[in-house]
Backbone bond lengths (Angstrom), bond angles and torsions (degrees), N, CA, C in turn:
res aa  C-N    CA-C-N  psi(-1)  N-CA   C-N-CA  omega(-1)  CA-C   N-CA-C  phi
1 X - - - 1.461 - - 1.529 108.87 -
2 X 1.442 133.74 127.69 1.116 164.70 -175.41 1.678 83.85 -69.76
3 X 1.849 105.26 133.45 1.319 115.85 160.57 1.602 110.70 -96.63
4 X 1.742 109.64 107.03 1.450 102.64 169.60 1.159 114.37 -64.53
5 X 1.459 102.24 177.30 1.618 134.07 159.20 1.129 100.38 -36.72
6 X 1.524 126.26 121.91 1.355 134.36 160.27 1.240 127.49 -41.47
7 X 1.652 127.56 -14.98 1.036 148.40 -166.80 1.542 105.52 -88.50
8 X 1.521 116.30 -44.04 1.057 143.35 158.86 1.485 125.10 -42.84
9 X 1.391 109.54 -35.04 1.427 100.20 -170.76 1.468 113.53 -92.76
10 X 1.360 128.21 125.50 1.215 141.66 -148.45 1.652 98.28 -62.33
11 X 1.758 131.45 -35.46 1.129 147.17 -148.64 1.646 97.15 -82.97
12 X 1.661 111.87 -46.78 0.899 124.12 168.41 1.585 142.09 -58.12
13 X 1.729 112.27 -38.57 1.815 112.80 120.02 0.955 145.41 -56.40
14 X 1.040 124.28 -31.70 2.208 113.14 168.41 1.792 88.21 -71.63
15 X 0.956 112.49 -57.18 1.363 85.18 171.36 1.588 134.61 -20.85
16 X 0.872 112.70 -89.24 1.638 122.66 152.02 1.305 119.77 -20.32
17 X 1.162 131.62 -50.48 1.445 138.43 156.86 1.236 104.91 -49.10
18 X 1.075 127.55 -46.35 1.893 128.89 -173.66 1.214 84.85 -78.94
19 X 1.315 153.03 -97.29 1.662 128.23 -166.45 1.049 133.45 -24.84
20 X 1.275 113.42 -49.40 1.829 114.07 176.05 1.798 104.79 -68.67
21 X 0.885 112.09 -18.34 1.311 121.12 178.70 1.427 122.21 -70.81
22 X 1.269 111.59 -64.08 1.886 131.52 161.72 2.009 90.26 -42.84
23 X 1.205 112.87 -85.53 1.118 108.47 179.27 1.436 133.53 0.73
24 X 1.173 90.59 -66.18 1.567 128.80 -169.15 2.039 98.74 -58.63
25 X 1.695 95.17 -56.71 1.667 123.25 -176.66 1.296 111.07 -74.66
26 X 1.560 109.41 -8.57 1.568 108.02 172.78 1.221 139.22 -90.82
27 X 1.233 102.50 -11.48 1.626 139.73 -168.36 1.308 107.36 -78.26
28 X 1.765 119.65 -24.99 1.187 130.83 158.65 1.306 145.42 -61.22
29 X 1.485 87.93 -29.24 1.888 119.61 171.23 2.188 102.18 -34.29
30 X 1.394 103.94 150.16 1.045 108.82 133.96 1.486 136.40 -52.14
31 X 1.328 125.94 113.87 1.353 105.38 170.01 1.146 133.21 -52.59
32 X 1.104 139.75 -5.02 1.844 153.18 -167.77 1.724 87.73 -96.61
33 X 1.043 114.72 19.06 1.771 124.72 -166.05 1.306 117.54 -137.25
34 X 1.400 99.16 -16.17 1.909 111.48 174.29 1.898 107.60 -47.71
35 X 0.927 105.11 -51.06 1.090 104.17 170.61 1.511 142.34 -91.57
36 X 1.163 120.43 -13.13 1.201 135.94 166.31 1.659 113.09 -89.42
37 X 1.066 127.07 -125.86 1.702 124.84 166.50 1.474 131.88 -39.08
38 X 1.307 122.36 -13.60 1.384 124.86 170.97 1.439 105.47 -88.65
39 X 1.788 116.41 -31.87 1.403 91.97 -168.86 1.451 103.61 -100.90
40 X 1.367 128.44 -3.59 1.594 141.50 -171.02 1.729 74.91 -81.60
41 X 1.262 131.21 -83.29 1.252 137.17 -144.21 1.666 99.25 -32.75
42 X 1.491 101.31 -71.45 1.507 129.33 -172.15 2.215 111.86 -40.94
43 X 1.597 94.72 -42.32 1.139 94.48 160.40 1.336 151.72 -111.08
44 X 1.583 97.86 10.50 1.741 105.68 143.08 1.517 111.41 -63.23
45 X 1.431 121.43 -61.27 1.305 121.82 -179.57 1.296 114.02 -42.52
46 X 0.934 136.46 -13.73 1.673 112.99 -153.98 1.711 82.87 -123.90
47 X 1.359 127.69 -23.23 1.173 135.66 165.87 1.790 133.28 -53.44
48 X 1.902 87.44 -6.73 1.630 99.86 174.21 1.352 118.87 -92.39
49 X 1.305 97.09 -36.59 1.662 103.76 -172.65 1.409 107.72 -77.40
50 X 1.650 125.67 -45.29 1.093 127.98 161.68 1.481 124.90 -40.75
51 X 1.151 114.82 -36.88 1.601 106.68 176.10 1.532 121.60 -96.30
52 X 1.662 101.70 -10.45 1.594 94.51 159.84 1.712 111.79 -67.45
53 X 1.095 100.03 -45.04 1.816 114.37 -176.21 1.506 104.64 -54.70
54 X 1.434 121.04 -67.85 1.556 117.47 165.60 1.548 127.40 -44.56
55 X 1.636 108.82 -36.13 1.475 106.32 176.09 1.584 113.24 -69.36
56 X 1.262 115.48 -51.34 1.484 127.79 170.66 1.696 115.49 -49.26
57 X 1.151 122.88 -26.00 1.411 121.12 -166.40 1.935 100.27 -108.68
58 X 1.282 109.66 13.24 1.280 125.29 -172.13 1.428 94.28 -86.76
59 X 1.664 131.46 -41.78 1.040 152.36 -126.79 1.348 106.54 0.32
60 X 1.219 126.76 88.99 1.109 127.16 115.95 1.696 126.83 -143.61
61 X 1.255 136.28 179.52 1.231 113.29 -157.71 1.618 111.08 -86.78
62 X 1.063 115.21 -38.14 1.083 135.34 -169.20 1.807 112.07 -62.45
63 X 1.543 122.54 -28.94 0.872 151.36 126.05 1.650 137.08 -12.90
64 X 1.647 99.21 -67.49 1.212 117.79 -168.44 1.757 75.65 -87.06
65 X 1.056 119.32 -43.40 1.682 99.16 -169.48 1.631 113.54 -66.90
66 X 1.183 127.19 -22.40 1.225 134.84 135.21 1.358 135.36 -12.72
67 X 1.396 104.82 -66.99 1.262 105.68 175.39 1.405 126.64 -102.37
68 X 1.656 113.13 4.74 1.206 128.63 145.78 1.353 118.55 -46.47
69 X 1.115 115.82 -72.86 1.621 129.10 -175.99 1.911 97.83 -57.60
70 X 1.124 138.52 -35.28 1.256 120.32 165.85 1.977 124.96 -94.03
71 X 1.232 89.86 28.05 1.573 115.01 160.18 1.343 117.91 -94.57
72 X 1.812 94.25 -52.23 1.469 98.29 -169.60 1.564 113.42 -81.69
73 X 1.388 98.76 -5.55 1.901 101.21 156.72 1.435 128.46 -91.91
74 X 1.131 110.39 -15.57 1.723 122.95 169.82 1.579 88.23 -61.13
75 X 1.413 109.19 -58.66 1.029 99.39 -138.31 1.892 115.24 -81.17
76 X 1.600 103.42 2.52 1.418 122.53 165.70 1.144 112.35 -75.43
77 X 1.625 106.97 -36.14 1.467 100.45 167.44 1.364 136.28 -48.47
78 X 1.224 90.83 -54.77 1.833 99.01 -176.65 1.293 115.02 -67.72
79 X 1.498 142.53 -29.51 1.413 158.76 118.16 1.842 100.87 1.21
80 X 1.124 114.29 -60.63 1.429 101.82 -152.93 1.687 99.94 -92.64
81 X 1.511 113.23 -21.81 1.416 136.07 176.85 1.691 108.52 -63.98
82 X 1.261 107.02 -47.38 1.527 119.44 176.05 1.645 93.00 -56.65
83 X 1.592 105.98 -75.09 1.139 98.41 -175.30 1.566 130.17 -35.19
84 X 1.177 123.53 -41.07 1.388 126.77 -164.24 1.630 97.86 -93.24
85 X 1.095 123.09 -10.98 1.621 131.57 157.70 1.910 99.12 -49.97
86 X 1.570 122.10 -52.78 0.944 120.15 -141.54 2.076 91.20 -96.64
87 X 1.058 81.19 -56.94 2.142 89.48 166.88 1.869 107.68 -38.58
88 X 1.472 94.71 -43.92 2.038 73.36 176.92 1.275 112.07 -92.98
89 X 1.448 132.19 1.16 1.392 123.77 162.19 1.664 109.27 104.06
90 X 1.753 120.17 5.01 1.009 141.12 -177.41 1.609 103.02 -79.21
91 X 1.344 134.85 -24.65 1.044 128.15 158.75 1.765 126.64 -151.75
92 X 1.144 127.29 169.68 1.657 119.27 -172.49 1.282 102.42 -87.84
93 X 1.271 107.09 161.28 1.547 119.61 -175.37 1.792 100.05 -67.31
94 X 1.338 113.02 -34.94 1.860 106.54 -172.70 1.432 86.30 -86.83
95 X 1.463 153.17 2.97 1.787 132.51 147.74 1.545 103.47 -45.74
96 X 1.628 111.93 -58.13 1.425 122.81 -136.07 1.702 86.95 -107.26
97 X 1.222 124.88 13.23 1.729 118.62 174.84 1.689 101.89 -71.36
98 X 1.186 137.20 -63.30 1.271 140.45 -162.92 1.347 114.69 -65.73
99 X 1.689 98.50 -25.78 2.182 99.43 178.51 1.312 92.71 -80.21
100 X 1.657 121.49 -24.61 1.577 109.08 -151.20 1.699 91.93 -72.67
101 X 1.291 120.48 -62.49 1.408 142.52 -173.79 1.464 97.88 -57.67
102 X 1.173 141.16 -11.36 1.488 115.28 154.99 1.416 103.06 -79.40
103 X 1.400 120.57 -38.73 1.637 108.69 -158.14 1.545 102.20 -76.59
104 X 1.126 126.32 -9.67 1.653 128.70 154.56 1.638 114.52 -47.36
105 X 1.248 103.71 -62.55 1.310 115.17 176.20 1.551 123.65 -53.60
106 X 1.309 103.90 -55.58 1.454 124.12 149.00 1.840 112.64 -12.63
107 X 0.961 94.02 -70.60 1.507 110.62 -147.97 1.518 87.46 -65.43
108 X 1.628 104.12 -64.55 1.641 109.33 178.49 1.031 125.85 -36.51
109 X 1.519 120.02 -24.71 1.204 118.54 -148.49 1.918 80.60 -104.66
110 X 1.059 115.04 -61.72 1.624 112.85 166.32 1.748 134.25 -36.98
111 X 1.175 100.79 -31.33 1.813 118.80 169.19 1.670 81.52 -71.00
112 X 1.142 126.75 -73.20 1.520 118.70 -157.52 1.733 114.56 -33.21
113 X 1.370 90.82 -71.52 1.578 121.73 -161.06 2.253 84.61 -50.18
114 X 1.092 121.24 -59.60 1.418 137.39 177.62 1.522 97.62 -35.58
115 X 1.101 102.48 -83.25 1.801 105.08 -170.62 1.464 111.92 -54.53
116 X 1.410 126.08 -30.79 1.728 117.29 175.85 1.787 89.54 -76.83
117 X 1.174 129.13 -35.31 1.618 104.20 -172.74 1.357 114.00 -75.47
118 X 1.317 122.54 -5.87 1.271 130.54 -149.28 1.874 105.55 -95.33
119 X 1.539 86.79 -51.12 1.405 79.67 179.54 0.886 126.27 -78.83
């Protein structure tokens, strides 16, 4: 299987959607938080799409699987970060429903792309 255009890979837009998204969900933060969870949050997220794009432009496979597997940990990050957004009471569970349910997608969509490079 041919590695497309990073632009191309579907995992690599919801991605992007999950950034503009956090973004969007970050703005809610406490400010005493700018620096702690708003800016950790903001840069796990933006840390997924970037490393599909960097793994892919690596060309090679072994590589791109590389920076797969440190996507699909960014992208646990922001998952458990959302979560703990919602555990200290800094935001409601329907703020963090639409980041949560992309990073579902996310992930799936990253297990996929992983296991066809894998084998």
């Amino acid at each position: 299987m041919a590695i497309k255009n990073f632009k191309e890979v579907t995992a690599w837009q919801k991605s992007m959607e999950l950034v503009a998204e956090v973004y969007r969900i970050t703005k809610n933060l406490p400010k005493d938080e700018l620096f702690g969870l708003t800016n950790q949050l903001r840069r796990a997220a933006v840390s997924i799409p970037s490393n599909i794009a960097e793994g892919n432009g690596r060309g090679s496979t072994n590589e791109y699987l590389r920076f797969l597997y440190i996507a699909r940990g960014s992208r646990s990050e922001v998952e458990t970060q959302l979560l703990l957004c919602v555990e200290l009471g800094y935001l409601q569970e329907s703020e963090v429903a639409p980041a949560l349910e992309l990073c579902t997608e996310v992930a799936k969509l990253l297990n996929k792309i992983i296991s066809i490079f894998k084998d």
